[in-house]
C-alpha positions in Angstrom: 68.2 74.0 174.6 69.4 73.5 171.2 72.2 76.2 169.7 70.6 76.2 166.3 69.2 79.1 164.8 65.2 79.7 164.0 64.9 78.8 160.3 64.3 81.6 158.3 61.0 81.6 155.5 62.1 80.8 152.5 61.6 84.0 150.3 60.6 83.1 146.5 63.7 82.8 144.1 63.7 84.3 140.7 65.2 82.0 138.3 67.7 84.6 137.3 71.4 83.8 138.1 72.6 85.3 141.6 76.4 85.9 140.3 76.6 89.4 138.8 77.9 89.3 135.6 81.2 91.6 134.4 79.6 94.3 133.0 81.2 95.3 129.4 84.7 97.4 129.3 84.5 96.7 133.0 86.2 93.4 132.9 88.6 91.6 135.2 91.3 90.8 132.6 92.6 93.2 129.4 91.6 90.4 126.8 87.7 90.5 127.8 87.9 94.2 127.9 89.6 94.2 124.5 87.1 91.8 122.8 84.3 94.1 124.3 86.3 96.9 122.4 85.7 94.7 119.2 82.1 94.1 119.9 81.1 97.3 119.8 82.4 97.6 116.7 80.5 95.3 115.3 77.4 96.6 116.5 78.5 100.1 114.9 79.2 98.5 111.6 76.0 96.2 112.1 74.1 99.7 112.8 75.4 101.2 109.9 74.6 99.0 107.0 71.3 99.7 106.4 71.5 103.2 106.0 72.9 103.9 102.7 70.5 102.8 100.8 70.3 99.0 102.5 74.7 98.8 100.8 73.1 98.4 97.8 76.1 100.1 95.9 79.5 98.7 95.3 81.4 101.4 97.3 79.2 100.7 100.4 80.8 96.7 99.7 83.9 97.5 99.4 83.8 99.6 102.6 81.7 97.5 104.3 84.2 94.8 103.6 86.9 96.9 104.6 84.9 97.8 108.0 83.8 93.9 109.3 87.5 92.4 107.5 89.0 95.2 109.7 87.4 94.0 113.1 87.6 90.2 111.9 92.2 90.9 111.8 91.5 92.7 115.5 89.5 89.6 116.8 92.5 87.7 115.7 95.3 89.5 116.7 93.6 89.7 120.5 93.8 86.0 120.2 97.5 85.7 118.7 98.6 88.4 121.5 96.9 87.2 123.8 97.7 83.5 123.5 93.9 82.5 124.4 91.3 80.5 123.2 88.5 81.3 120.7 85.2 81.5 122.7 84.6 79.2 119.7 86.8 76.4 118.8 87.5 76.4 115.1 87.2 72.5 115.0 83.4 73.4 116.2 83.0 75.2 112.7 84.6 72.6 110.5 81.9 71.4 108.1 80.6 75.4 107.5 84.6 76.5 107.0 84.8 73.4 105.1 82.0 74.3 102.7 82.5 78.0 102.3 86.3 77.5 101.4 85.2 75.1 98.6 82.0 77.7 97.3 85.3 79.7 97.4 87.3 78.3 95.7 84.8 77.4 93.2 83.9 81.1 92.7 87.9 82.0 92.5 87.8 78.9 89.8 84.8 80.7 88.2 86.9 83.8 87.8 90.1 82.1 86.3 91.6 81.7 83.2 92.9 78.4 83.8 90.0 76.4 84.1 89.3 74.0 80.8 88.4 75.3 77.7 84.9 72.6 77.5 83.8 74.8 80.3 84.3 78.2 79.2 81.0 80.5 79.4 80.0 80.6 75.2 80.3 84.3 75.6 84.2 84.2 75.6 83.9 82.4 72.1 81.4 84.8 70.8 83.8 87.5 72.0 86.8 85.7 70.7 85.6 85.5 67.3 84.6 88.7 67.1 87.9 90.1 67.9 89.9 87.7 65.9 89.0 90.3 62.8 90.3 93.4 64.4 93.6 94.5 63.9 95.8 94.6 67.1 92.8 93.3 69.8 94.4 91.9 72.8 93.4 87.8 72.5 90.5 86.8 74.5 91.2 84.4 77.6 87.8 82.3 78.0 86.4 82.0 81.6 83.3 80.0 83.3 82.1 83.4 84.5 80.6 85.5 82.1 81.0 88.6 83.9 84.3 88.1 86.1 84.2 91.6 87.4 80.8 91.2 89.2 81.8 88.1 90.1 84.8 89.2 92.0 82.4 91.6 94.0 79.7 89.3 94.4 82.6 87.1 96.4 83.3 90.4 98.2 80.0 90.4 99.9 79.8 86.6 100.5 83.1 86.7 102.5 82.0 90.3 104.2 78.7 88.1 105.5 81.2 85.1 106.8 83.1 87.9 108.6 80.0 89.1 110.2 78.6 85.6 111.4 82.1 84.9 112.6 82.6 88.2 114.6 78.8 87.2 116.4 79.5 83.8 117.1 83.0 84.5 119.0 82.0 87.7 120.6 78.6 86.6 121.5 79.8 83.3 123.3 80.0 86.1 126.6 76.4 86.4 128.0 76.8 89.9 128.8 77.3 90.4 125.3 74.8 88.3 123.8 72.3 89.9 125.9 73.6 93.9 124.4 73.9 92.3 121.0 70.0 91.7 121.3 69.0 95.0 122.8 70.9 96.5 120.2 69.4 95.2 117.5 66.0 95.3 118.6 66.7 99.6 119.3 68.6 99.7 115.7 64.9 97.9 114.2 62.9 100.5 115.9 65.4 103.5 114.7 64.8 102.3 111.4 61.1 101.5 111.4 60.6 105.6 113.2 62.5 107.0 110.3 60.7 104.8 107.8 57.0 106.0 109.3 58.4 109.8 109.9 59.7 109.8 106.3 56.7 108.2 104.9 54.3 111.4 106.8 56.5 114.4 106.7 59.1 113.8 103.6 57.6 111.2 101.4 59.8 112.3 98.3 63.0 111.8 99.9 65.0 108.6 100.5 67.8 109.6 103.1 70.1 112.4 101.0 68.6 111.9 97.7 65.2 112.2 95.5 62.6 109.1 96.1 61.2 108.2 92.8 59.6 104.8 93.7 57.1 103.2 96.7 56.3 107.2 97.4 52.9 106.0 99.6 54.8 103.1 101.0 57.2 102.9 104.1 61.0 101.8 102.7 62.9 103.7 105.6 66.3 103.9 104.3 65.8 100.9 101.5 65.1 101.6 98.1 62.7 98.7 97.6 60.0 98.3 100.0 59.9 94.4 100.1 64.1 94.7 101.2 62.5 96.8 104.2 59.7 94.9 104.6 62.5 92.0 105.5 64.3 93.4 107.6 62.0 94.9 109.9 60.6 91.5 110.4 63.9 90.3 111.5 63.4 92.9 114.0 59.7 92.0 114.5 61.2 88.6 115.7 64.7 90.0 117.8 61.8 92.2 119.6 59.4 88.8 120.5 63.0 87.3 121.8 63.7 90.2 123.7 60.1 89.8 125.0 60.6 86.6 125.9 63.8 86.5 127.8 62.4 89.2 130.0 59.5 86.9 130.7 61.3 83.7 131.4 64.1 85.7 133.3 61.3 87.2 135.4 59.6 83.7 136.3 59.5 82.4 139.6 59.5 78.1 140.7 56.5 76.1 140.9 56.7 76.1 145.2 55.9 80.1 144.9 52.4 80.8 145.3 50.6 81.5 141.9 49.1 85.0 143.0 52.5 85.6 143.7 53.8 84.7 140.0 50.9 85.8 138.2 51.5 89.6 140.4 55.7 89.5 139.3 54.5 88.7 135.7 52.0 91.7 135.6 54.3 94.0 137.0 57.1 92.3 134.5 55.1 93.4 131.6 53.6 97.0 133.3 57.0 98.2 134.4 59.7 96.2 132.4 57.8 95.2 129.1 56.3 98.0 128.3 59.1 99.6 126.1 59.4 96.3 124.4 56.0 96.1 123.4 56.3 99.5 121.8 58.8 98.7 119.9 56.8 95.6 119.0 54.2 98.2 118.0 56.3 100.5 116.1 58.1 98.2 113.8 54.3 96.3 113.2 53.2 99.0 112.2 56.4 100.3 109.7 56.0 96.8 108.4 52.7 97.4 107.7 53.2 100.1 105.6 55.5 99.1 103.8 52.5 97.2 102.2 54.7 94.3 101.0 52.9 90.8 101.0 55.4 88.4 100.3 57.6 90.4 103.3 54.7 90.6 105.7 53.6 87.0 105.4 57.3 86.0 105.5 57.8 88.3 108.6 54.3 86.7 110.8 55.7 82.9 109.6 58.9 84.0 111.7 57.0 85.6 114.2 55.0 82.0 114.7 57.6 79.4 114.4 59.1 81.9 117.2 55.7 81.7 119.1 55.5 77.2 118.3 59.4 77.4 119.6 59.1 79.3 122.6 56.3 77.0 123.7 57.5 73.7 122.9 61.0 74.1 124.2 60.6 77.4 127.0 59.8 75.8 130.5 57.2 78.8 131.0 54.7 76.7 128.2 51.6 78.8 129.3 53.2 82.1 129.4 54.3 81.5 125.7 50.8 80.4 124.4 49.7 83.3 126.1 52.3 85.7 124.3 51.3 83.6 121.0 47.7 84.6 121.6 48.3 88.1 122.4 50.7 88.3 119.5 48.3 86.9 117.2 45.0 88.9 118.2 48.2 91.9 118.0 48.8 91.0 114.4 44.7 91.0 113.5 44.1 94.5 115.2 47.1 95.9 113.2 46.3 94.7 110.1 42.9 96.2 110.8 44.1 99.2 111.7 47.0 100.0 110.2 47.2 97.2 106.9 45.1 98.9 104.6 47.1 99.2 101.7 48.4 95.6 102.7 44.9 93.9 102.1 44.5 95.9 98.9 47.5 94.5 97.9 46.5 90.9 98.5 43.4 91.4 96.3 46.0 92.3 93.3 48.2 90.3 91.7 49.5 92.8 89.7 53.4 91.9 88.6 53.3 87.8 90.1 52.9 86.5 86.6 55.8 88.4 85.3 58.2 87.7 88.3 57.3 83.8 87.9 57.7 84.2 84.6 61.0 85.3 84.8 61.9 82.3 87.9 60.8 79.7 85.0 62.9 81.3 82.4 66.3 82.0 84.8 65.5 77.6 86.1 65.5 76.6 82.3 68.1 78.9 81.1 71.1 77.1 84.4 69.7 73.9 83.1 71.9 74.9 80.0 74.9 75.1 82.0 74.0 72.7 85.3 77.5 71.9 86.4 79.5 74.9 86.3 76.7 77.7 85.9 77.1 81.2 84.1 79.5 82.2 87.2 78.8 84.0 90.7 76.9 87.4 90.2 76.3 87.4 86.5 72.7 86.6 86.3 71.8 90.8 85.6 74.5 90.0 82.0 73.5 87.0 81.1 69.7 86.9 81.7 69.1 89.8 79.0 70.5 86.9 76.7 67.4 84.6 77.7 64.4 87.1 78.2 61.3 87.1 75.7 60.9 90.1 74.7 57.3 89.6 74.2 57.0 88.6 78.0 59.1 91.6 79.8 60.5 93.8 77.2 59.5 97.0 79.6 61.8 95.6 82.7 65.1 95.5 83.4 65.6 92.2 85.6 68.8 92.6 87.0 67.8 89.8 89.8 65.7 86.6 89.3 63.4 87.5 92.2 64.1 83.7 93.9 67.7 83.6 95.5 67.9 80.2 95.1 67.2 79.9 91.4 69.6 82.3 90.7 71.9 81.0 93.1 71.3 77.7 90.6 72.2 79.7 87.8 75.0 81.5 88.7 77.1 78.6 90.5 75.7 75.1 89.1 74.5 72.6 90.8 77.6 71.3 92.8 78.2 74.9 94.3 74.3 75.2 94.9 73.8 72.2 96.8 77.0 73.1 99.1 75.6 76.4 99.5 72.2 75.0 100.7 74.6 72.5 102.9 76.1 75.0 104.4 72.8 77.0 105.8 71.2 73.6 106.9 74.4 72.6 108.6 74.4 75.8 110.6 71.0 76.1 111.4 70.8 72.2 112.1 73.6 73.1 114.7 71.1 75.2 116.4 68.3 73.5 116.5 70.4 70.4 117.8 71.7 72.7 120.8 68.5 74.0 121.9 66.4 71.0 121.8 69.4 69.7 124.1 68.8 72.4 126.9 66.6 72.7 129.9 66.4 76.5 129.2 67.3 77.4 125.8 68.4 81.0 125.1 65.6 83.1 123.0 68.1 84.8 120.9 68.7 81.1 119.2 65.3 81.1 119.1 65.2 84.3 117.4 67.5 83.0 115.0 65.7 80.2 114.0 62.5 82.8 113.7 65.3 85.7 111.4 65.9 82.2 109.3 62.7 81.6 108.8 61.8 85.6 107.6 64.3 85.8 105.4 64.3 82.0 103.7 61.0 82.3 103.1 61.1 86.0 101.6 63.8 84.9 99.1 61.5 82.9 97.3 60.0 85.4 96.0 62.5 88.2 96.3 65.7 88.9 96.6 65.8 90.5 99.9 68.6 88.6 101.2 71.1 89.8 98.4 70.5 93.2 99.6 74.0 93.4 102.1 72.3 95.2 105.1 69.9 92.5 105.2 72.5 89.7 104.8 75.0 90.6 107.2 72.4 91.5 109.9 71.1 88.1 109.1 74.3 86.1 109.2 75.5 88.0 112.3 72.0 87.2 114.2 72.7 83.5 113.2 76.0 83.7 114.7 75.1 85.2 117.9 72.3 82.5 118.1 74.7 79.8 117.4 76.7 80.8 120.1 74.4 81.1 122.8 72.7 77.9 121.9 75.2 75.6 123.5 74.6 75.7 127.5 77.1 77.6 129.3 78.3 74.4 131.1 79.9 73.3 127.8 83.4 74.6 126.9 83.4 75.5 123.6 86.8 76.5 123.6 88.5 73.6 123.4 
């Protein structure tokens, strides 16, 4: 009689990973604790951006900048002390570094007086000769930038977004943390979208601590500008479809289990697990909504359905995803039916789209003057009132040109611009490159790749993504997404 034991059934194995993951500030070694210190950090400071007033002032920069420049020198000296590795090798990063040192150092060039004098901004010589006739004026040193002080802040805020991406991409390299980084910002969106709606019914005349003089019948939450808002929440329309997903393909079960079996774990997935997730998808649909914005609701269901094409090209669970798609989509009808009213009257007026274009087409002609060097970084709101028609928008103020990348044109040339438009591809290329190369590829890359596609599309028509709380949140999802898109089999550390 044979010694060996009855073989046991074979019980249906989730796909999910058996080893138990170090949960955070509970960590084996002091380093992983430390970084976990850092992290949450960052998710404060990520928290806290949109709330006064979506940092749309210059003290909110400058502390902003002080806050994420803060955690970036405690990231680095738990490296130095340490004497570890970067989750993230820096050689990993070198064409972005690469790239934003040189926009960099062309803004710093912008700024300086040392530059030649061919390619002095005209306004220094206007100034100059004015001046000249005054007895005792200081002389008049000539710069590319027309407006050098906004210049120097609107390099504040580019290196404050850097800091943010950098922070994700090293910190979220740790699953555990990657996974809290996208509950968090999925619970931050709905926070944001239940004070928006609550504000818009019970106080719609005040905007956080002060007076709301503008979009009183529309949602803006803590935003000034509803199409800002309207942005942002579908950054967290797509983090909540990510969140979805993961839970989904976490939850699924190998062809050799019986299907009643699967199709019973993903109905109980979705009853007892999903349901929290698919109010949240409900609450911020509907904040969106109301916010009655069209370019930022058709930007925000574009990012929802590359999310939806993504997830059911590249996820394993193909059906699942078409499924979601459908459900999202029928979703989206339903709540534009029922809660999209001023939306659709909205679409049937074009109220303001001349004017806006109007003013693209004037800011693309007027950097055409200056193609090379441009009128410097952050002076379009000086040096746009020198181009306007009065007989075209004499009653507006147009401190932005409504289409980031035409005033991104006009503001840095056509060297800088191209860089800068190298730099996002690059990053996002890096991505995509990553998760086509997986067998499983993490959602929250995919929900970076969706966030990309809300707030590129948005900022050509808008300037949603100069608005810092939507920048850094955007930058730091893209980091986070980076991170997690290389499988966990490669060492990115070396």
């Amino acid at each position: 009689m044979s010694s060996r034991p009855a073989r046991q059934p074979r019980r249906p194995a989730s796909r999910q990973s058996t080893s138990k993951p170090q949960a955070v500030l509970r960590r084996a070694g002091w380093p992983e604790t430390y970084n976990d210190v850092v992290f949450i950090g960052l998710l404060v400071a990520v928290a806290w951006v949109p709330l006064p007033f979506g940092s749309n002032l210059p003290n909110f920069w400058m502390l902003n900048a002080a806050l994420f420049g803060g955690l970036l020198v405690l990231f680095e000296l738990g490296v130095l002390v340490s004497s570890g590795r970067r989750p993230v090798a820096m050689r990993r990063l070198w064409l972005p570094l690469l790239l934003l040192g040189g926009i960099a150092a062309w803004i710093l060039a912008q700024l300086s007086t040392w530059m030649p004098g061919a390619w002095e901004s005209s306004f220094w010589t206007l100034a100059r000769d004015v001046l000249v006739q005054m007895p005792d004026a200081a002389p008049v040193e000539g710069r590319i930038s027309a407006d050098p002080d906004n210049g120097v802040m609107g390099l504040i805020r580019l290196l404050t977004c850097a800091a943010a991406f950098y922070l994700a991409l090293q910190l979220c390299r740790d699953r555990w943390r990657a996974d809290l980084f996208a509950l968090m910002l999925v619970l931050i969106a709905v926070g944001y979208a239940l004070y928006g709606i609550v504000q818009l019914l019970a106080f719609p005349n005040t905007l956080v601590w002060i007076e709301k003089t503008a979009y009183l019948a529309s949602v803006t939450s803590t935003f000034v500008n509803r199409n800002s808002y309207a942005t942002y929440a579908g950054v967290g329309l797509v983090m909540t479809f990510g969140l979805l997903a993961e839970l989904v393909q976490r939850s699924s079960f190998g062809a050799e289990v019986p299907w009643t079996y699967r199709v019973g774990a993903l109905v109980d997935t979705f009853v007892r697990r999903g349901m929290p997730i698919f109010v949240a998808i409900l609450v911020i649909g509907i904040a969106l909504l109301w916010t009655g914005s069209r370019a930022g609701i058709v930007a925000s269901f574009a990012g929802a359905i590359v999310f939806v094409i993504l997830a059911a090209t590249l996820g394993k669970r193909r059906l699942i995803a078409l499924l979601l798609g459908a459900l999202a989509i029928l979703g989206i009808a339903g709540g534009i039916v029922a809660y999209g009213e001023l939306f659709v009257q909205r679409l049937t007026n074009d109220g303001g789209s001349e004017t806006r274009w109007y003013v693209v087409r004037a800011a693309f002609q007027a950097a055409l003057d200056v193609p090379w060097t441009g009128f410097g970084y952050g002076s379009f709101d000086r040096v746009y009132a020198v181009y306007r028609d009065f007989g075209q928008d004499f009653i507006l103020h147009w401190d932005k040109a409504h289409n980031t990348y035409v005033e991104l044109l006009f503001e840095l040339g056509i060297p800088a611009f191209v860089a800068f438009i190298i730099l996002g591809g690059a990053l996002l290329l890096q991505v995509v490159r990553n998760v086509y190369g997986r067998n499983m590829p993490s959602m929250l890359s995919l929900s970076a790749l969706a966030a990309s596609v809300v707030v590129f599309v948005h900022a050509f028509v808008d300037f949603s993504l100069q608005m810092q709380a939507i920048a850094i949140t955007y930058w730091a999802i893209l980091g986070a997404g980076l991170a997690q898109s290389w499988s966990r089999r490669i060492d990115t550390s070396i």
